[in-house]
C-alpha positions in Angstrom: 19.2 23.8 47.1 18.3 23.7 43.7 20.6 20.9 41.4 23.5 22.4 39.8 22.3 21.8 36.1 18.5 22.8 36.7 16.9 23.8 33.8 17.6 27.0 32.8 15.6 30.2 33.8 14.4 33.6 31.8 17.9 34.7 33.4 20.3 32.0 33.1 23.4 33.7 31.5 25.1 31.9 28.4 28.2 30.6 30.6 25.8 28.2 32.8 23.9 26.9 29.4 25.8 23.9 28.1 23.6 24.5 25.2 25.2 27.8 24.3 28.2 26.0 23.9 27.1 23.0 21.4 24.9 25.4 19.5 27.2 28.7 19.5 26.5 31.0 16.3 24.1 29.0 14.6 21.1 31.2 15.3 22.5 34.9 15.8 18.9 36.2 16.1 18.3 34.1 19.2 18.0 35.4 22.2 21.2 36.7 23.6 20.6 34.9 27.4 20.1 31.3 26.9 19.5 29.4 24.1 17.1 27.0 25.6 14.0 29.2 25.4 13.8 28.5 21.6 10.5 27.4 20.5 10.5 23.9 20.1 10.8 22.6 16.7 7.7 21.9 14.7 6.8 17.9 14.5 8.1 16.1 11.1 5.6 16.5 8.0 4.9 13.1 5.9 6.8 13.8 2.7 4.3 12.5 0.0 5.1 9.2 -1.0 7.3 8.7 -4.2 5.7 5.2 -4.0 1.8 4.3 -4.1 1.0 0.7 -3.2 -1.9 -0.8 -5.5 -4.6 -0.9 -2.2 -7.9 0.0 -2.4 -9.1 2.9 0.1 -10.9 0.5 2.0 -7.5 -2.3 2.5 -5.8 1.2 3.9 -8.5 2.7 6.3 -9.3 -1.2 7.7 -7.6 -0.3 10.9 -7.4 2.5 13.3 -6.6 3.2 16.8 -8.7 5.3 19.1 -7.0 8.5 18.2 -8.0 8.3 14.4 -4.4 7.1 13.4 -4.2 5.1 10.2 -1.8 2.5 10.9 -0.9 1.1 7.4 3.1 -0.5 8.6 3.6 -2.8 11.0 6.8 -3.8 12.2 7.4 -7.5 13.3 9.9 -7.7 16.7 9.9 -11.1 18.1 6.4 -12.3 19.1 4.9 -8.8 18.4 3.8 -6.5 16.2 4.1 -2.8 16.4 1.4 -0.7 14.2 3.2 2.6 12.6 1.8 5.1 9.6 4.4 4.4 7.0 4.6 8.2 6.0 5.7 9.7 9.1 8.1 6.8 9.6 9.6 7.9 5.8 9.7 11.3 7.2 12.3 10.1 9.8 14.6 9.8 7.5 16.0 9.4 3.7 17.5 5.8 5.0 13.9 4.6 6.1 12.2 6.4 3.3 14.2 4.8 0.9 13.4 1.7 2.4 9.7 2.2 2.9 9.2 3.8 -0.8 12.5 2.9 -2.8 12.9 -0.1 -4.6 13.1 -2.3 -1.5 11.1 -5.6 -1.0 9.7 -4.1 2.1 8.5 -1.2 -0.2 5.6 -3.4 -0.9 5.1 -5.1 2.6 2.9 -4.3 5.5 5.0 -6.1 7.7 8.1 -5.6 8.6 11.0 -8.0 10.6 12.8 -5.5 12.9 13.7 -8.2 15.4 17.5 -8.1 14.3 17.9 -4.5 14.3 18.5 -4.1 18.3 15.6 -2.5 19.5 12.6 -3.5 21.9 8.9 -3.5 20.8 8.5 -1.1 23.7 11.0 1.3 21.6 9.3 0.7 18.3 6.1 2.2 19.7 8.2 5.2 20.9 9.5 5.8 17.2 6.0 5.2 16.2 4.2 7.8 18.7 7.3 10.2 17.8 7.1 9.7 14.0 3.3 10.9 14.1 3.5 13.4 17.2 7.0 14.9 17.1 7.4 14.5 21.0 8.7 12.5 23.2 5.8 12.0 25.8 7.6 11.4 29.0 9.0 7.9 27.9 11.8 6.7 30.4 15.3 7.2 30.1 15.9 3.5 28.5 13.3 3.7 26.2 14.8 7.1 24.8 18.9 5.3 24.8 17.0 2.7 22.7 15.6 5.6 20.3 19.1 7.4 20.4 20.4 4.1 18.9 17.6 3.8 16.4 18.0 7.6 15.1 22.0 7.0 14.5 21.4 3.6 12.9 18.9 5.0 10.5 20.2 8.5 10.1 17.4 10.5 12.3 18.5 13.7 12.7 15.6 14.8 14.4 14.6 12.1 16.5 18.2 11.8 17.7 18.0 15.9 18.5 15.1 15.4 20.0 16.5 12.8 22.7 20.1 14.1 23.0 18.1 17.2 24.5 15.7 15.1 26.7 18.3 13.3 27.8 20.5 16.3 28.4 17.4 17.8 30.3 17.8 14.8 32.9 21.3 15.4 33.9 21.1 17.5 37.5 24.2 16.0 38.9 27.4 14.0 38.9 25.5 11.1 39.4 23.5 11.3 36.8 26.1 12.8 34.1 28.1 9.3 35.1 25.0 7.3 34.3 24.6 8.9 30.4 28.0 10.1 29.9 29.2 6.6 28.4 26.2 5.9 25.9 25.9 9.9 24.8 30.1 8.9 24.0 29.0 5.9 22.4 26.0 7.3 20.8 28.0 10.7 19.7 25.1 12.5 21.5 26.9 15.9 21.3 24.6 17.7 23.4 24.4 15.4 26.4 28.2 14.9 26.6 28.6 18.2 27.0 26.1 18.9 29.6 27.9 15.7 31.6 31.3 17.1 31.3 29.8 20.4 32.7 28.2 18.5 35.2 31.8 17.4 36.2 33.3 21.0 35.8 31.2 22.3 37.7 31.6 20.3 40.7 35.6 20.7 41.0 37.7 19.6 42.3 35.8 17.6 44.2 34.8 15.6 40.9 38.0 14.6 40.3 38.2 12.6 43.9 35.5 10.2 42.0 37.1 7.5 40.4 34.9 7.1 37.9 35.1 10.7 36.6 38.9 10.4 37.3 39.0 7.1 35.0 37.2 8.8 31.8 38.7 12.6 32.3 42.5 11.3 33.2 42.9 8.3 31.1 44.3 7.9 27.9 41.5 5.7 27.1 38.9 8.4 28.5 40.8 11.0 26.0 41.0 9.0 23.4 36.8 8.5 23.9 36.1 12.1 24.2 38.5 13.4 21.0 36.2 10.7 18.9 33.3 12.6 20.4 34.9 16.4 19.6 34.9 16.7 22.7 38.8 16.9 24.2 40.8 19.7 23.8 43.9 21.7 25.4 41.6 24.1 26.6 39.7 21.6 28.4 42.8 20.1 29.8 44.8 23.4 31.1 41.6 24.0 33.0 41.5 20.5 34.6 45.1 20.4 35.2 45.0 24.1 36.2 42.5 23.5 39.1 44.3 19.8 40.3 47.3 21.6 40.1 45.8 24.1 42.7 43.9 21.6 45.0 47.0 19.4 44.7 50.0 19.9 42.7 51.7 16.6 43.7 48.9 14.1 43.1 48.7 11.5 40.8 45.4 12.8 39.2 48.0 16.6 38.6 50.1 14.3 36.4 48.0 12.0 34.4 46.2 15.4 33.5 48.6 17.0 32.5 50.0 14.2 30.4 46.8 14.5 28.5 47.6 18.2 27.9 50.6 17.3 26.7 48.7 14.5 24.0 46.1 17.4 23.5 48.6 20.0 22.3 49.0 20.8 18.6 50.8 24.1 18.6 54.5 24.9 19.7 53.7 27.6 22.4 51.3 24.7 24.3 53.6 21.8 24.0 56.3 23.9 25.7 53.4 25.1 28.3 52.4 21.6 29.2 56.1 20.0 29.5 57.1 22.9 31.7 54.0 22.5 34.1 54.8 18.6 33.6 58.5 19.6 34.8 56.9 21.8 37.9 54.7 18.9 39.2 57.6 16.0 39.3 60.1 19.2 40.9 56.9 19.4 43.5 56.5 15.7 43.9 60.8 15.5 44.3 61.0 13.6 41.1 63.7 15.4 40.2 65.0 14.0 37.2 62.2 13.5 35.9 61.5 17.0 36.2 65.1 18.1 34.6 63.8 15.6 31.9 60.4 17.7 31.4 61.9 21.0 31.7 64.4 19.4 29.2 61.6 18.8 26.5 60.2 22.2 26.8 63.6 23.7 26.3 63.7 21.7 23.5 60.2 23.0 22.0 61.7 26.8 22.4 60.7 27.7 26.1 63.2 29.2 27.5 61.6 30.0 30.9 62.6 26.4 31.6 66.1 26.7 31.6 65.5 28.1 35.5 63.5 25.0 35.9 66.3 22.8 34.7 69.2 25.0 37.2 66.2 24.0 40.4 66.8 20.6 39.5 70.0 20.1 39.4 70.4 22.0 42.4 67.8 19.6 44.3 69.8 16.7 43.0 73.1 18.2 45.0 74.5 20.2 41.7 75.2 23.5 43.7 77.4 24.8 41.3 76.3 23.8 38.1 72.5 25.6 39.1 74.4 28.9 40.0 76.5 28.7 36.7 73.6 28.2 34.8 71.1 31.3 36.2 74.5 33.2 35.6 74.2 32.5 31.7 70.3 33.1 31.4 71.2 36.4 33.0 73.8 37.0 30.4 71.9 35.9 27.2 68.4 37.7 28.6 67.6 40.8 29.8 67.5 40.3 34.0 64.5 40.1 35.7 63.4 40.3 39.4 62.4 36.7 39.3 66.3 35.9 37.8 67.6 37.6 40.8 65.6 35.2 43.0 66.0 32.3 41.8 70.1 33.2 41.6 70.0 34.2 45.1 68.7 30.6 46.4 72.4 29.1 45.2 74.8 31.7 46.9 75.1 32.5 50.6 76.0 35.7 53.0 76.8 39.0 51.2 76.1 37.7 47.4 72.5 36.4 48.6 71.2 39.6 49.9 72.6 41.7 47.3 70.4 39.7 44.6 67.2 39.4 46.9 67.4 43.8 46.8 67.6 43.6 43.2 65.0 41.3 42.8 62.6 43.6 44.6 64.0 46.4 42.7 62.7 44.9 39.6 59.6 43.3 40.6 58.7 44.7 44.4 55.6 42.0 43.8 57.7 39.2 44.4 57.4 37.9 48.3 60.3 35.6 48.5 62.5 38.2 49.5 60.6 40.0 51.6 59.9 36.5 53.7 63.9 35.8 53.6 64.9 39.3 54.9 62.3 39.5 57.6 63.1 35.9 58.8 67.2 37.0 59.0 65.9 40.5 61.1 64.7 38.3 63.4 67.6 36.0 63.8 69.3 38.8 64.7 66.3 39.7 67.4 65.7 43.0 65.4 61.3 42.2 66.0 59.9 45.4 65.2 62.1 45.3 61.8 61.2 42.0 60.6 57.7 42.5 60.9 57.5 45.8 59.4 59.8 44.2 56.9 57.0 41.1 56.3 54.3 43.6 56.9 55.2 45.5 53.5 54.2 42.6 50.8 50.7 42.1 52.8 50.2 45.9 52.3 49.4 45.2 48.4 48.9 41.2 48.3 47.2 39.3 51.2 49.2 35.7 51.4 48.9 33.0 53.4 52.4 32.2 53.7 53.1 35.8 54.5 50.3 36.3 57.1 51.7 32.8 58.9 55.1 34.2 59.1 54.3 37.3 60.7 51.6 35.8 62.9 54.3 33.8 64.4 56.6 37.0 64.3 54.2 38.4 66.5 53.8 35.4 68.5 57.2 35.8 69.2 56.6 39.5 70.3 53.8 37.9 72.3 51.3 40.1 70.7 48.8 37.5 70.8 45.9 39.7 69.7 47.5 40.5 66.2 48.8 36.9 66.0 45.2 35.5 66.3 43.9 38.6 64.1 46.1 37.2 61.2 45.4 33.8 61.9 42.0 34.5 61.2 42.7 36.1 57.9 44.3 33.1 57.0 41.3 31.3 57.9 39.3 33.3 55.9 41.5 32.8 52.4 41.7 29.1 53.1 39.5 27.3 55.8 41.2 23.9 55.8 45.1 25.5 55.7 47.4 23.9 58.4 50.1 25.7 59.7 53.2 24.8 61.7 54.3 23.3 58.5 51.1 21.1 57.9 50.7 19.8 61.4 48.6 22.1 63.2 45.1 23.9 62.0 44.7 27.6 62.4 41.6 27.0 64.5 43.7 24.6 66.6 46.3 27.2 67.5 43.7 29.9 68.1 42.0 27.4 70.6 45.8 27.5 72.6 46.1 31.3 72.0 42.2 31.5 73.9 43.5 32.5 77.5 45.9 34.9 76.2 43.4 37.2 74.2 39.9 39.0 75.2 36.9 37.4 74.3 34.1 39.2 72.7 30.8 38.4 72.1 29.0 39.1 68.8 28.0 42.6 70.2 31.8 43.2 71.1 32.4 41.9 68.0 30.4 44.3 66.1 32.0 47.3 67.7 35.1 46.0 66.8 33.9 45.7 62.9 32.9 49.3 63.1 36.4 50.5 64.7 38.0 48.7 61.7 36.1 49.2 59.1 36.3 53.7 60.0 40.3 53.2 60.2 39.8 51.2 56.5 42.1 48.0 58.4 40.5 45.8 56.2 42.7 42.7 57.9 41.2 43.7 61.0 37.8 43.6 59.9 38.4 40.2 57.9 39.7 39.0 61.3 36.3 40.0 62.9 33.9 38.9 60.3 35.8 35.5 60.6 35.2 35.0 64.4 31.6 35.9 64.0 31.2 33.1 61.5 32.7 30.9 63.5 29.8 31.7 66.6 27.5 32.0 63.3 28.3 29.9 60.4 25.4 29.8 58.6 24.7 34.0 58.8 24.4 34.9 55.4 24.3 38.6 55.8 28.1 38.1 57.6 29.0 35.8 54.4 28.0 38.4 52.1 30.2 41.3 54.1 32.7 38.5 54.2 33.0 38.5 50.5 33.0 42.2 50.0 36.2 42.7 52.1 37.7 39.5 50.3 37.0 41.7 47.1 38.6 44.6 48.4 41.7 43.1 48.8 41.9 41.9 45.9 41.1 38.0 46.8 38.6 37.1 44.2 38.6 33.2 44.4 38.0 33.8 48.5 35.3 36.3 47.6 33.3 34.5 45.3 33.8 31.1 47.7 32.2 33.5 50.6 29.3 34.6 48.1 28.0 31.2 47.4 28.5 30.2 51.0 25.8 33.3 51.6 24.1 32.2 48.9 23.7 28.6 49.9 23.0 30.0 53.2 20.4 32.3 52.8 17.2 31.6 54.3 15.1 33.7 52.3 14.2 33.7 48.8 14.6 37.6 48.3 18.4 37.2 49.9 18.9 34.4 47.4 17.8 36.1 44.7 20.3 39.0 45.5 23.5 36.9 46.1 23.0 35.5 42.9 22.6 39.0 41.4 26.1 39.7 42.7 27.6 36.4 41.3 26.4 37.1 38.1 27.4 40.8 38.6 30.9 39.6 39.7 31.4 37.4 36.6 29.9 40.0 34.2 26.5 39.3 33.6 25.4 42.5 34.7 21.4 42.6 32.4 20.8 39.1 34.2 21.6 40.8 37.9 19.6 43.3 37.3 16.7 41.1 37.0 17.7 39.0 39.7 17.3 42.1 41.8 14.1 43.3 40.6 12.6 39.6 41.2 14.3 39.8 45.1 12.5 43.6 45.5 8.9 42.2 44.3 9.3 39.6 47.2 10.5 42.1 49.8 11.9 45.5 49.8 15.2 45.2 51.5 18.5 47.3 51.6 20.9 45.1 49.5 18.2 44.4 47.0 18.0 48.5 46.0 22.0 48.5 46.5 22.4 45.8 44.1 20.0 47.2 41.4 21.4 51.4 41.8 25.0 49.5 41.7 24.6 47.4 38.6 22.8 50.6 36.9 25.4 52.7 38.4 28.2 50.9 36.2 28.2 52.5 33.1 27.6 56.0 31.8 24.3 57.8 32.5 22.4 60.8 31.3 21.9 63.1 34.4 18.1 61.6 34.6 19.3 58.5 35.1 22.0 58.9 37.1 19.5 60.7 39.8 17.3 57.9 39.9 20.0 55.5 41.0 20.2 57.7 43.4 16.6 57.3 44.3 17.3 53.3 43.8 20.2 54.1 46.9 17.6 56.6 49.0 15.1 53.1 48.7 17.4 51.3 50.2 18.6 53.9 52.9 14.9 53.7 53.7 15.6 49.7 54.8 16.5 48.4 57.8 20.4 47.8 57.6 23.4 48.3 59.4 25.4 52.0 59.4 28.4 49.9 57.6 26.2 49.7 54.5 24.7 52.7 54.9 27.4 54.2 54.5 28.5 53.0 51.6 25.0 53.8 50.2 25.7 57.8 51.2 28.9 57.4 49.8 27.8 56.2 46.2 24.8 58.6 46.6 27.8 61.4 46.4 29.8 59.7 43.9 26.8 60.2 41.5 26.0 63.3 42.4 29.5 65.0 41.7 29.1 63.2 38.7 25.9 65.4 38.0 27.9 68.3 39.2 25.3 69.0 42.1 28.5 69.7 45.0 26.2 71.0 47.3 24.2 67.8 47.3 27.1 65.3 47.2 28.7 67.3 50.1 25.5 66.3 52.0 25.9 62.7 51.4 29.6 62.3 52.4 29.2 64.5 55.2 26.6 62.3 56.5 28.5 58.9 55.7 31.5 60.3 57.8 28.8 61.0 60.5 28.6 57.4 60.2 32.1 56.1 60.4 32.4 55.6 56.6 35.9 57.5 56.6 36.2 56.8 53.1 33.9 59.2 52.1 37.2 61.6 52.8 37.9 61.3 49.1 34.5 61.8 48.1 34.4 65.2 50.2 38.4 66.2 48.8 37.0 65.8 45.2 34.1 68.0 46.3 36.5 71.0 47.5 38.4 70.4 44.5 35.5 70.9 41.8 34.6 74.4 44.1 38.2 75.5 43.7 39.2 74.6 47.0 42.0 72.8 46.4 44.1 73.1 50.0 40.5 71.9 51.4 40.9 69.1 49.3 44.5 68.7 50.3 43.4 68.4 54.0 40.4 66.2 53.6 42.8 63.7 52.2 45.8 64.4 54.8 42.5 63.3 57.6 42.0 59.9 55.8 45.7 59.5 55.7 45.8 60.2 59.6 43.2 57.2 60.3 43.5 55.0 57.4 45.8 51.7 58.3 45.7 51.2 54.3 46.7 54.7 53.0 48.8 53.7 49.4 45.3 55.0 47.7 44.8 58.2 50.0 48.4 59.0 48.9 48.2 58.3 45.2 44.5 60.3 45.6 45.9 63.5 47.5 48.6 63.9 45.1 46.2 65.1 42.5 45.7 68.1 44.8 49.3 69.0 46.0 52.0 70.8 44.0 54.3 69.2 42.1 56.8 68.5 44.8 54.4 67.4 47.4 52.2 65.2 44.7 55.6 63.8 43.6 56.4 63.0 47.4 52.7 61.4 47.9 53.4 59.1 44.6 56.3 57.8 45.9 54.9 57.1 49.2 52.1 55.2 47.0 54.4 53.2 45.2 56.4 52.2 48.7 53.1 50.9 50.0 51.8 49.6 46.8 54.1 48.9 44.0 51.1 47.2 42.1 49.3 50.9 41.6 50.2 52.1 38.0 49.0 55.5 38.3 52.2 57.0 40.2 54.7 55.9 37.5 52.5 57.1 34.5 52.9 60.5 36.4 56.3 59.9 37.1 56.9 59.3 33.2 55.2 62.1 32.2 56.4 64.4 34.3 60.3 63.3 33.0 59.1 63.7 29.5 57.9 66.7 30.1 61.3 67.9 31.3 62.4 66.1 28.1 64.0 63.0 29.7 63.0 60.2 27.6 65.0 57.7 28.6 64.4 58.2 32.1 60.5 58.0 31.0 60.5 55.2 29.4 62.3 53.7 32.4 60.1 54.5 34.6 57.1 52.8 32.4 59.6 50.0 31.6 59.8 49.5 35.6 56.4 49.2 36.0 55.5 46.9 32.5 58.5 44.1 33.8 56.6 43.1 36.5 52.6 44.5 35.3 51.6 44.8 31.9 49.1 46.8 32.3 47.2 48.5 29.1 47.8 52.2 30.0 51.1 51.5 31.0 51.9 49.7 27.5 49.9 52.4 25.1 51.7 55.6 27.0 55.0 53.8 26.0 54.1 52.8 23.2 53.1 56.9 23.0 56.3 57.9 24.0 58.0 56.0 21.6 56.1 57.1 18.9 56.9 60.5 19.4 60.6 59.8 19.5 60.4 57.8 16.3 60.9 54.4 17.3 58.0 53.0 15.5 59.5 49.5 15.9 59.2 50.0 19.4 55.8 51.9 19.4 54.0 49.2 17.4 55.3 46.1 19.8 53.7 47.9 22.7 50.5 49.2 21.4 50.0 44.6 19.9 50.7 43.9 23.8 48.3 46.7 24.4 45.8 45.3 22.6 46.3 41.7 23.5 45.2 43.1 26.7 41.9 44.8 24.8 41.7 44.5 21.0 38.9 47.2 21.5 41.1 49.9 23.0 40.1 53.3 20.9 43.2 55.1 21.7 45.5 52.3 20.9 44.2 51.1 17.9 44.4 55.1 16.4 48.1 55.5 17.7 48.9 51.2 15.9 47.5 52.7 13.1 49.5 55.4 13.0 52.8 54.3 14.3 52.3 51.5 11.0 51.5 54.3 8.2 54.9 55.5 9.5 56.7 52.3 9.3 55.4 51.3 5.6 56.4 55.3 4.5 60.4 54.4 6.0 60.2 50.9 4.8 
């Protein structure tokens, strides 16, 4: 494994370049990838000299060392002398020109005392072989501190460049970030402090476990040390805090982080931030009073969000009443919300308690509370089959621990052991180390009891299995399966990789990208390296740099994922017909590898997608046809849009009703067929979408439009407004924002289409319709 800060290659993206952050903007022409493949800076010229000393030729040429250097300065340190060429010691700096041609006594001097100005003889001849050369030849790293010092004492600018980036070049871990981190503070080596810190970023949260980076990032003192240095700031902070808070939210490290958020924050909107998180940590610790004091504060600075966090206090201090009372008057003063409805609910009992946990997920269907609370009192009642069809709805359109616990105990209790252990492995999967029974037993513990109960498979079972799922799209079930073939496999990178593909599917990004460097770290190969990294970079937007990280993998070895990952990055953004057909010949490369028929599948798939695209139906007709040959059943869609584009549209109907039939996950079949139904039977399919998955938007901008259509704009907007209280999402906010325009509330219009473009300040249509919904305004006004 290569050290997390090695130097950077022809690839390295900006984001992994602590360099693009201390230089950003100051040389746009650079290249766009990294910043560290600038030529190197040209070695300092010898101003001439202001001053000429009265020598004759033959006093200045009397000595010179093997390399024909006329040494004309000597400095005196201690015991010994170091020879230097006065010139290119002036050219250093204005300070040391000055000195050495100013007005100075030791203008007129060949030797001079330096033993009082803190540095070693051994240094000396470092600033002397630098002063002539330009470079530091491979000097040690205390021999460079001692120059760092020298060049701030005397106003080097260059020399002190030139070691803050050697110096930075010899960070590669936390080790060695702890060793520099203090003197590149000290030394205001901008450069090397920042390629410590991301030394320390990038190994969270483990980092914060070391005392010593605990002590500089967590202390006031440490704070204090890196705001002299430019270096703290509330962004830094919310992100530390952020991840303790998610590794821990009760430890002491949580808190003393977020105190410094609270010391780092300059601007209303992130004091109130920080004192509320502050008030969330002391109510997760049980502190609280405390955390009524914090939520207090922020209340104070104008967040009113906290006034829930002050009513969960005082009902954990015993104030019953008082907590109820007070949700009651944010519920009068606000407009309600789901999560108002919830939180009111936890005060109340019986009757009341229900009635707000409906309206809750009438509001915001995302939220799981109630979900968990309903399913738990079906069972109390022994009603099984309800409760876990009850639990089983929120994991339809967000994949939870919590949730996938409950109902694995649900069907524990149904002594369905085969599911239980199928959704304690998805558990597994999100979070390897989480303990269930309330902290006291591991998942893998409690799948070692259930052993006897369920049927054993081996890996070949096991990959008959991941076919079965993967053709009835039960993406659970084949998380479950990929998971107990890690466990007989744990260092299978191909199984990672797959791993992390389903993670991404449902929507579990931090668990996906985990899985990806697992296969990364893995991988045994060089070419398989090369394409995991691809899809990291791919996955966090660096699409150029994956490219060439796949193109370096296929000139090692020709292999499946290699082609997929190159047609797939070049598949992601609008092509010419030429192009688009040789992507497809990227994909028919990699068909031509050995693989499995899961990924070949998916290659068919795409190779149809493009294709239709190209409006060639014949030919993408052949490509899903033969992926559903394969057991890629998704290819359904691809085969329904197909039948469509020929005017087929009851064909296309029917394609989709067959993926319905086998798909466990069906909210996208249904939102997907309703585009070739009638209007009844597409409005029938959207609603069954939105009972499956509240989170798809698509439905109720059909909804909406198809009310405003019939000239019911309230009801439209209600149906958008439905949506935008629990997902703002940008097509949501800009057809409101639409729809108000055309009723003439520009008010209205313009307040949706600045949330619309908080969300994307490039957004074409949005920034036509602002612009017209303010020419409006300014003509009333």
């Amino acid at each position: 494994m290569p050290p997390p800060l090695a130097p950077c290659t022809p690839t390295t993206p900006l984001l992994e370049c602590p360099r693009a952050a201390v230089f950003a903007g100051e040389s746009p022409g650079v290249d766009p990838v990294c910043p560290c493949r600038r030529p190197p800076p040209p070695p300092p010229t010898p101003p001439a000299p202001r001053f000429t000393r009265n020598t004759s030729n033959a006093d200045q040429m009397s000595e010179e060392d093997g390399n024909g250097e006329t040494n004309d300065l000597w400095f005196v340190i201690g015991e010994e002398e170091v020879a230097c060429e006065r010139s290119c010691i002036a050219a250093l700096s204005k300070p040391l020109s000055t000195l050495l041609y100013g007005g100075f006594a030791e203008a007129q001097r060949d030797r001079i005392d330096f033993t009082r100005d803190g540095i070693t003889p051994r240094g000396m001849r470092a600033v002397a072989a630098y002063s002539r050369h330009g470079r530091l030849d491979d000097f040690p790293p205390d021999t460079i501190l001692e120059l760092l010092a020298f060049s701030n004492k005397f106003c080097c600018e260059g020399l002190k460049s030139a070691c803050d980036n050697t110096l930075a070049n010899m960070v590669t871990g936390v080790e060695d970030a702890l060793s520099f981190v203090d003197l590149g503070l000290e030394e205001a080596a901008n450069l090397l402090v920042s390629t410590c810190l991301q030394a320390f970023l990038r190994e969270l949260p483990k980092s914060l476990s070391n005392p010593d980076v605990a002590r500089l990032l967590c202390s006031p003192e440490g704070r204090e040390r890196l705001d002299i240095a430019g270096n703290a700031s509330f962004a830094l902070y919310y992100f530390l805090s952020s991840v303790a808070m998610e590794e821990d939210i009760r430890s002491n490290t949580t808190v003393m982080l977020l105190e410094r958020l609270c010391e780092c924050a300059e601007q209303h909107w992130q004091k109130q931030l920080a004192l509320h998180q502050l008030g969330c940590v002391m109510l997760a610790r049980g502190e609280f009073k405390d955390a009524q004091g914090w939520f207090e504060d922020a209340i104070a600075e104008g967040h009113m969000y906290s006034l829930a966090g002050v009513a969960r206090s005082k009902y954990k201090r015993g104030h019953k009443y008082s907590a109820y009372k007070m949700m009651n008057g944010i519920m009068g003063d606000y407009e309600p919300a789901g999560w108002m409805y919830q939180e009111r609910s936890l005060y109340c009992v019986g009757k009341e308690k229900m009635a707000d946990l409906r309206i809750a997920t009438e509001l915001d269907p995302t939220l799981s509370y109630p979900y968990k609370y309903r399913a738990v009192a079906l069972l109390e009642e022994d009603m099984i089959e309800s409760a876990l069809a009850e639990i089983s709805k929120v994991l339809g359109f967000k994949l939870v621990t919590d949730c996938l616990e409950l109902r694995a105990w649900f069907y524990l209790a149904f002594e369905d052991y085969e599911a239980a252990v199928r959704d304690i492995r998805a558990i597994l999967t999100l979070d390897p180390s989480y303990m269930m029974f309330h902290g006291k037993m591991h998942g893998e513990q409690l799948i070692e009891i259930l052993r006897g109960y369920v049927q054993q498979w081996d890996m070949a079972d096991c990959w008959m299995q991941l076919y079965d799922r993967w053709s009835e799209v039960d993406d659970i079930g084949s998380l479950a399966v990929v998971q107990q073939m890690l466990s007989r496999e744990p260092g299978n990178s191909s199984l990672r990789f797959r791993q992390s593909l389903l993670l991404l599917r449902l929507n579990c990004q931090k668990a996906a990208m985990r899985s990806l460097r697992f296969a990364r770290n893995c991988s045994a190969h060089e070419h398989e390296r090369l394409v995991y990294e691809g899809w990291i970079l791919y996955d966090t937007g660096h699409r150029e740099e994956a490219l060439a990280k796949a193109e370096e993998s296929v000139k090692i070895q020709r292999s499946f994922e290699a082609f997929f990952l190159k047609a797939y990055a070049l598949g992601d953004s609008s092509l010419d017909t030429e192009s688009a057909l040789s992507v497809v010949q990227l994909l028919e490369h990699a068909n031509s590898c050995a693989s499995d028929n899961l990924r070949k599948g998916q290659a068919y798939n795409n190779m149809g997608s493009i294709y239709v695209d190209c409006d060639l139906l014949d030919e993408a007709a052949e490509c899903y046809n033969i992926a559903l040959n394969i057991k890629h059943t998704r290819a359904h869609q691809g085969l329904a849009r197909v039948h469509y584009l020929k005017n087929r549209k009851k064909a296309a109907y029917g394609e989709m009703s067959e993926l319905i039939k086998v798909a466990k996950d069906s909210a996208s079949a249904y939102e997907k067929r309703s585009e070739y139904g009638e209007r009844d039977e597409a409005r029938s399919d959207l609603n069954m979408a939105t009972l499956l998955d509240p989170t798809r938007t698509y439905p109720y901008r059909y909804r909406a439009a198809v009310l405003m259509d019939e000239n019911k704009e309230d009801e439209a907007i209600g149906e958008l407004s439905q949506a935008i209280a629990f997902k703002a999402d940008l097509q949501l906010l800009h057809l409101r924002a639409a729809f108000f325009d055309s009723m003439g509330d520009n008010a209205n219009a313009l307040r949706d289409c600045e949330a619309a473009l908080c969300l994307d300040p490039t957004h074409g249509d949005t920034l036509e319709l602002y612009s017209k919904a303010s020419t409006k305004a300014e003509a009333q006004s």
